[in-house]
C-alpha positions as CSV (number, residue, x, y, z in Angstrom):
1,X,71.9,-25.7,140.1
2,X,75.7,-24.9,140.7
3,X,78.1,-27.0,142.2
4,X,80.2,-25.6,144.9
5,X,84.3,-25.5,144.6
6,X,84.6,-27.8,147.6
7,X,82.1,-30.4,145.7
8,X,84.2,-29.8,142.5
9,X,87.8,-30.3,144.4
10,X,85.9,-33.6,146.2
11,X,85.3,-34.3,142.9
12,X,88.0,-34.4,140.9
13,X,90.0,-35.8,143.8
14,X,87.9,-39.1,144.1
15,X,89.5,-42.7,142.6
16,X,86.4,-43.3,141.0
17,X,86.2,-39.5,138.9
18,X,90.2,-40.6,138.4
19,X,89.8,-43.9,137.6
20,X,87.0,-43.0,134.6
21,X,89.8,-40.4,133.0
22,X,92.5,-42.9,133.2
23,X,90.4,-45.5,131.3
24,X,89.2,-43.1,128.7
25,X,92.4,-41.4,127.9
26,X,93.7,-45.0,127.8
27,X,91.9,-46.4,125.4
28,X,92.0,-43.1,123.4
29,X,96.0,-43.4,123.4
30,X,95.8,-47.1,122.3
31,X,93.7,-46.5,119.7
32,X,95.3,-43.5,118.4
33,X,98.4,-45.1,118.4
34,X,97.1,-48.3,116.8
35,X,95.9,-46.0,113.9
36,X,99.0,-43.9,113.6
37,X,101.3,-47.5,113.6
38,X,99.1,-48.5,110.1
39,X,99.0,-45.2,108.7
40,X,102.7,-44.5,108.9
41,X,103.4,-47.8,108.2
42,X,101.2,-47.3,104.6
43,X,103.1,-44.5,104.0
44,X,106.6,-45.7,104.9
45,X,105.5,-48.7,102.5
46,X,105.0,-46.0,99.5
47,X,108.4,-44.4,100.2
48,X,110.5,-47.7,100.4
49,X,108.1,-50.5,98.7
50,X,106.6,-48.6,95.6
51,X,107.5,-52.3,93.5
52,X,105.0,-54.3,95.9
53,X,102.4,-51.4,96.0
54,X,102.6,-51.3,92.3
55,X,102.0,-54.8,91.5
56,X,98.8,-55.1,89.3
57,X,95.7,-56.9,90.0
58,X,93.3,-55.9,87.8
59,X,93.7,-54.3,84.3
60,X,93.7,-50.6,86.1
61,X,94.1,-51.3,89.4
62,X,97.4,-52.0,91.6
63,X,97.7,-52.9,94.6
64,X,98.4,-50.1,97.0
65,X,94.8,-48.9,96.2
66,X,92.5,-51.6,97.9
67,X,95.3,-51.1,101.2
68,X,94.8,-47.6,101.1
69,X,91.2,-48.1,101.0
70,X,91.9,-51.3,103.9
71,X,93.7,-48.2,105.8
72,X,90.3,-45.8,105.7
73,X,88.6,-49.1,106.8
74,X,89.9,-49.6,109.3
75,X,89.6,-46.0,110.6
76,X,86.2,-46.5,110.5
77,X,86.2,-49.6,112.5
78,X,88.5,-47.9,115.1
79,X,86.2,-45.2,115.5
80,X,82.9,-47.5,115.7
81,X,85.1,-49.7,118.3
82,X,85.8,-46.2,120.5
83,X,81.6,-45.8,120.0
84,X,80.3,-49.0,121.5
85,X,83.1,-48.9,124.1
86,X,81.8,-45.4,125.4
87,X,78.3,-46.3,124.9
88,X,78.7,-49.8,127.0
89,X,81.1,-48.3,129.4
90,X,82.3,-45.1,129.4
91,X,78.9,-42.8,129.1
92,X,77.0,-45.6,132.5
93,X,80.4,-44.7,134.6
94,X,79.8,-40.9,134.0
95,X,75.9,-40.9,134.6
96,X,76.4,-43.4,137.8
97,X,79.8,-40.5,138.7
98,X,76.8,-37.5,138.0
99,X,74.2,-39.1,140.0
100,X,76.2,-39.5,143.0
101,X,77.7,-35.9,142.8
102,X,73.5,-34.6,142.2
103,X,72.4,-36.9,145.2
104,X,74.7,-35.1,147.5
């Protein structure tokens, strides 16, 4: 079952088809930039802060290494936030967007 140029111009032309790309690349931006603002920012902190990174709290342990860890983290919680938002919203938007382009 193909889908015929005109359908695929109709398509991509719609508000709702542009709407669903603006929200996705949206929160994709924000949260890549999010991660790239603490990253950096870890690693700006090790070029001009190495006295407060190296501050001890254990007998072998400093401090820099539970932030770093923080840092990986947080990834993860970035990346699990992206997952439930597609899940709740993103993935229904494209199956209602599908349905209506198969109904027609």
């Amino acid at each position: 079952m193909g889908i015929k140029a005109e359908r695929v111009k109709e398509i991509l032309g719609s508000e709702k088809f542009k709407n669903l790309v603006k929200k996705r690349v949206t929160v994709s931006v924000t949260l890549t930039i999010i991660m790239l603002i603490v990253y950096f920012s870890f690693i700006l902190s090790i070029a001009f802060f190495k006295e407060f990174l190296s501050i001890k709290i254990g007998e072998h342990l400093t401090l820099g290494l539970p932030i770093g860890i923080g840092i990986i983290i947080f990834a993860w919680l970035l990346t699990g936030y992206y997952i439930r938002w597609a899940n709740q919203n993103y993935d229904k938007a494209v199956r209602e967007l599908r349905n209506e382009v198969l109904e027609k």
